[in-house]
N, C-alpha and C positions, 0 to 999 in steps of 0.2 A: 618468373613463375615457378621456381624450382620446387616452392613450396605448396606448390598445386592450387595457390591463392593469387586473385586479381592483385596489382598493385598497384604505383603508381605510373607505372612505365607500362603495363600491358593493360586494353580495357575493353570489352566488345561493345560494336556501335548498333545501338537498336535501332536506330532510323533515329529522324528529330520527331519534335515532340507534333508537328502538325501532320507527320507521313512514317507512322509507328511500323515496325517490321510485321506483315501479317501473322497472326498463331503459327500455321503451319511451317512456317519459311522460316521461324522462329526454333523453331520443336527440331528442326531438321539441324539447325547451326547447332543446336545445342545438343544434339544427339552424336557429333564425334568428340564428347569432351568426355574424360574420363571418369569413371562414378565416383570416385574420390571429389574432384575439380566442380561437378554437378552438384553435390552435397555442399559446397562451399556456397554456393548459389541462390540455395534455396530464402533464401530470405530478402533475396533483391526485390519481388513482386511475387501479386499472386498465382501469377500466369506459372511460374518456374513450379513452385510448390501443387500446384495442380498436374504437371508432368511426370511428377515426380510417385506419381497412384495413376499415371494415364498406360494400359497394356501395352500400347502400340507403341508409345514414346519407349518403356523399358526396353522391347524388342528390338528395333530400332537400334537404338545406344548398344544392343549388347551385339549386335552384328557387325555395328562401325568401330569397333574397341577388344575386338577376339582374336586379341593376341598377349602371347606371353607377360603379365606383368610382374608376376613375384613365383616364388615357389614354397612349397611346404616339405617341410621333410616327413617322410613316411615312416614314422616310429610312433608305434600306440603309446611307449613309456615316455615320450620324449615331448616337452611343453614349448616348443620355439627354438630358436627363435623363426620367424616367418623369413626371409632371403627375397630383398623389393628387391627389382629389376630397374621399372619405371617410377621414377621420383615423383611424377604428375597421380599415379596411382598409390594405393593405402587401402589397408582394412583395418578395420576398428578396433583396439587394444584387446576390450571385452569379446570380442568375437572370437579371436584366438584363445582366449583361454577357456571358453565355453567349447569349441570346437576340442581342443587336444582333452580337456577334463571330461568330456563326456563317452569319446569313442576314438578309434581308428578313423584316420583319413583313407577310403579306398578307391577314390577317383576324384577326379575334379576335370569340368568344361565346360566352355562359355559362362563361369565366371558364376555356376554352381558345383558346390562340393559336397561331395554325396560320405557320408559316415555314419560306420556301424559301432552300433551303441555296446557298451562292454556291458551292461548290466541283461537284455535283453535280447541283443543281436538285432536288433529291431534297425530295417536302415532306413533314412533318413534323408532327405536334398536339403542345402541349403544354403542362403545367399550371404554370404557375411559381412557387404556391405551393408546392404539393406538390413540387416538383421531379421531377415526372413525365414522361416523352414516349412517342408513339406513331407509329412511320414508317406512312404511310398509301403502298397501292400505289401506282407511277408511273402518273399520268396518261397516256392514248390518248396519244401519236406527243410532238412536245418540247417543250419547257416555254416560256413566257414570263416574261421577266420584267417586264413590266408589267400580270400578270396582279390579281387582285384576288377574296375570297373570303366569299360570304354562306352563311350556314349557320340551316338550319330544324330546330327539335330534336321530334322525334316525338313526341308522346300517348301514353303505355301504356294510359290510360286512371285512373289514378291519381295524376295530376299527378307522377309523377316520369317525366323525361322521359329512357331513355336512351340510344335512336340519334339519328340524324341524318342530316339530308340538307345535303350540299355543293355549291355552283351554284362553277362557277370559271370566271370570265370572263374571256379577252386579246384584244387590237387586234391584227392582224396586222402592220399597219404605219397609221403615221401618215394618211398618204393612200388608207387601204384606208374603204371602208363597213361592211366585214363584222367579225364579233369571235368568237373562237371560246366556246362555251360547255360545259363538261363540267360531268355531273351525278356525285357518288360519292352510295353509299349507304353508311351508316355499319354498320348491323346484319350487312349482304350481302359490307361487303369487297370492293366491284365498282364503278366505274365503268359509269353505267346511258346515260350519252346523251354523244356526240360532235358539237356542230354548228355549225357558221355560221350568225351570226345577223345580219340587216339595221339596226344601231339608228342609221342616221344617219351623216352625213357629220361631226359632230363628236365629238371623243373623250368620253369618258365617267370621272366620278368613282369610278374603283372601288374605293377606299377607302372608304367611306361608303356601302353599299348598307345599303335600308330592308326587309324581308321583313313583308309583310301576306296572310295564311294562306297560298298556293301562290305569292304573285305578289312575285316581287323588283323593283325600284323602285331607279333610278341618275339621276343630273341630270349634265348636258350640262356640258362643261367648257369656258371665253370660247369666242367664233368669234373670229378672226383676219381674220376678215371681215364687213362689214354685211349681205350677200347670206343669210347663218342666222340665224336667232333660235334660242336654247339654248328645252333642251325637256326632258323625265323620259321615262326610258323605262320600259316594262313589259313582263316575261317571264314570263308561269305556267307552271310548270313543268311540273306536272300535265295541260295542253291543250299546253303546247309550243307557246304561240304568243305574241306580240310583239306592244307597244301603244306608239305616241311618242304624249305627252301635250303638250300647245304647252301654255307658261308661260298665265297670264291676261293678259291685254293691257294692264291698267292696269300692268302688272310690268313696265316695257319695260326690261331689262336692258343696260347699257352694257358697254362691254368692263374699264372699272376695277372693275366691278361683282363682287359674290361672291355663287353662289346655295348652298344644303346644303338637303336634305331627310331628316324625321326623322317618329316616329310620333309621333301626339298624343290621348295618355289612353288607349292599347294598340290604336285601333281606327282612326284617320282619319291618310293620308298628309299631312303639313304640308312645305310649302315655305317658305324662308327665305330673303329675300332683302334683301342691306347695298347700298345705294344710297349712294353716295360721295358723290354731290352734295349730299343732304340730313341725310347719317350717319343714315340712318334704316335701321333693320331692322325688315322688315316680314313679316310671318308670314298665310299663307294656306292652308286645309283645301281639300282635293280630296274634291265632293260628287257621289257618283254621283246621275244621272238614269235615269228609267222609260224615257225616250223619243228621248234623245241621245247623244252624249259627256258626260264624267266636265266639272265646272266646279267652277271655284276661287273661296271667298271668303275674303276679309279678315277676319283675327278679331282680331288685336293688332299693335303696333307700338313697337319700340321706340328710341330718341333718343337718340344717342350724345352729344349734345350737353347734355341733360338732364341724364345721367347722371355730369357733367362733366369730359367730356373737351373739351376748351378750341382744339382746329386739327382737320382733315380726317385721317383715320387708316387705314392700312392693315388694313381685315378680311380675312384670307385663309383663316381656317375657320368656320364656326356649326354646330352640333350640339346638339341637344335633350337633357334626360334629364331623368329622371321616378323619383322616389323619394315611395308611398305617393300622397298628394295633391296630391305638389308637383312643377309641371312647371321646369325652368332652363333656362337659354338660355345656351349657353359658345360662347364664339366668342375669336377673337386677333387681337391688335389689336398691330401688328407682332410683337415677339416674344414677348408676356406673353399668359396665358391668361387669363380671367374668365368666371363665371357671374352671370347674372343669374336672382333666382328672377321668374318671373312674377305670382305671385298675391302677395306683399310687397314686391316693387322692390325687393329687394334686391341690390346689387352686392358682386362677392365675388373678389379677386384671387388667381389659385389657384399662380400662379409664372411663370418664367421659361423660356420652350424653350430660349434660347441661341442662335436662331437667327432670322428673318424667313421668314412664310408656312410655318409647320410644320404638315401636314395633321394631322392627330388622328387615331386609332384608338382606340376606346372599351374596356374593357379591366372585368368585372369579378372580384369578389372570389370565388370559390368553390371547391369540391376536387370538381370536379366530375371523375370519371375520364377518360384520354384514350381510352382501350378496352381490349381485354381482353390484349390482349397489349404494358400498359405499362412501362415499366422506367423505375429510378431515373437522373436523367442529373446529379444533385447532392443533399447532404446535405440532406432537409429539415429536420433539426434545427436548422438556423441560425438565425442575425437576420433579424429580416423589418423590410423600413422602415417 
């Protein structure tokens, strides 16, 4: 099934033909398959192609499938290529070129990608499997474009999760401290909070925000000066109020240095940081204390040199992902992507950006809806990659 297609060696049993698999029990098997692998499907019966427009079945599928499967590179000038991860998952040719020709990619989760339009600013959600989109209201007063977008998807209380809360952060200017931050509510249709926020005199990675239950989590982008040391920031939404965490001190980060922060085992914020001098990536948990500030320890590390790569190397992105048991470590190392698994050393070359220092944007597989008022914006009957 490498090719995310039934064959002759792999095939699902529906029951026989006198004690057929119930609907439901049915919708349920077919809800950890991935929306690439579902799309192959759709033409087996009519029961699949009815699942396939059913809310609860997309909801569903995009809960059991909310993990890392490809990534995008975060450049408005830049057309692809897209970076699979999962061979079982795919997005459709035509979507990609629809998605980078019309706007900036400025977030992406569970497996909707939210892009601000170059002509209007106008943003956007949208499902690029499905070939679905949702214009989301204009943003309080004008838009940024180096804004950046973390999205927390609500509890019904049934693990199918399907509003959401949108945090959307921009720097006003370079040499500004303050960064505006609006909050949308997905269910409401509203923009709930308008504000200026204090995170520091250095810019911030808004591409790569980490969300740990209310509190969104951004890492400090080089100083240009000795005078800062880079730091993590922290914003609860919920309290509205604002945390800078200082790096751990044994971490003394250089300016050729790369840091990225990611979640480790769904529950503890991890910082990652490539030290050029030693090609070492070293990986540290932030452990709350009863009686102080938050402190970081060292759990792994890992050896670009080990791993062998043979001269000093350009890391300019690392980012975590976590499928079942298994935690990876993907990072670029000028312009090639690689995963490292953690728990088998395994190294794993996942392709080419085409370019030097391509941020990453995590991206995955699901038909999760964009909301209730979404429309077709391409066939999704097509080829999916």
């Amino acid at each position: 099934m490498d090719d995310g297609t039934l064959n002759s060696t792999h095939s699902i049993n529906l029951g026989s033909s006198d004690r057929p698999l119930p609907d439901n029990l049915l919708a349920e098997i077919l809800s950890y398959l991935p929306a690439k692998t579902f799309f192959r499907l759709l033409s087996v019966c009519k029961t699949f192609r009815q699942l396939s427009s059913d809310s609860h079945f997309l909801l569903s599928q995009s809960y059991h499938n909310n993990v890392i499967s490809g990534f995008f590179p975060h450049d408005s000038a830049f057309s692809g290529p897209f970076c699979l991860v999962d061979s079982y998952a795919g997005v459709p040719r035509s979507s990609l070129e629809f998605l980078f020709r019309k706007g900036k990619i400025v977030g992406s989760a569970g497996g909707l990608v939210f892009l601000l339009h170059k002509t209007d600013g106008a943003l956007c959600v949208y499902n690029p499997v499905r070939g679905t989109r949702c214009k989301l209201p204009s943003p309080p007063g004008k838009n940024c474009k180096w804004g950046g977008i973390a999205v927390r998807f609500l509890n019904d209380g049934d693990e199918v999760t399907k509003g959401y809360r949108l945090v959307y952060l921009s720097r006003h200017s370079v040499r500004s401290k303050l960064h505006r931050c609006q909050v949308y509510d997905s269910s409401a249709r509203v923009w709930t909070m308008d504000k200026e926020l204090d995170f520091g005199r250095l810019e911030l990675h808004l591409e790569h925000p980490v969300i740990c239950d209310d509190v969104v989590f951004w890492e400090s982008s080089n100083s240009f000066s000795n005078e800062i040391d880079q730091y993590v920031v922290g914003f609860d939404v919920r309290k509205e109020r604002t945390q800078i965490i200082p790096l751990p001190k044994e971490a003394a980060v250089a300016r050729s240095d790369t840091i990225g922060i990611g979640m480790w085992e769904g529950k503890s914020l991890c910082l990652m940081h490539y030290e050029t001098c030693t090609w070492v990536i070293g990986l540290w948990l932030l452990r709350k204390t009863n009686d102080g500030p938050p402190g970081w320890v060292r759990v792994h590390e890992v050896s670009l040199g080990q791993l062998g790569f043979t001269k000093p190397r350009n890391v300019s992105c690392v980012v975590l992902r976590e499928v079942a048991m298994t935690t990876s470590l993907v990072f670029t190392v000028d312009s090639e992507a690689y995963s490292y698994d953690i728990k088998d050393g395994e190294l794993k070359k996942l392709g080419s950006m085409g370019y030097s220092y391509p941020p990453l944007i995590p991206y995955s597989n699901t038909l999760r809806p964009c909301g209730e008022e979404e429309e077709l914006f391409v066939d999704k009957r097509r080829e999916v990659e």
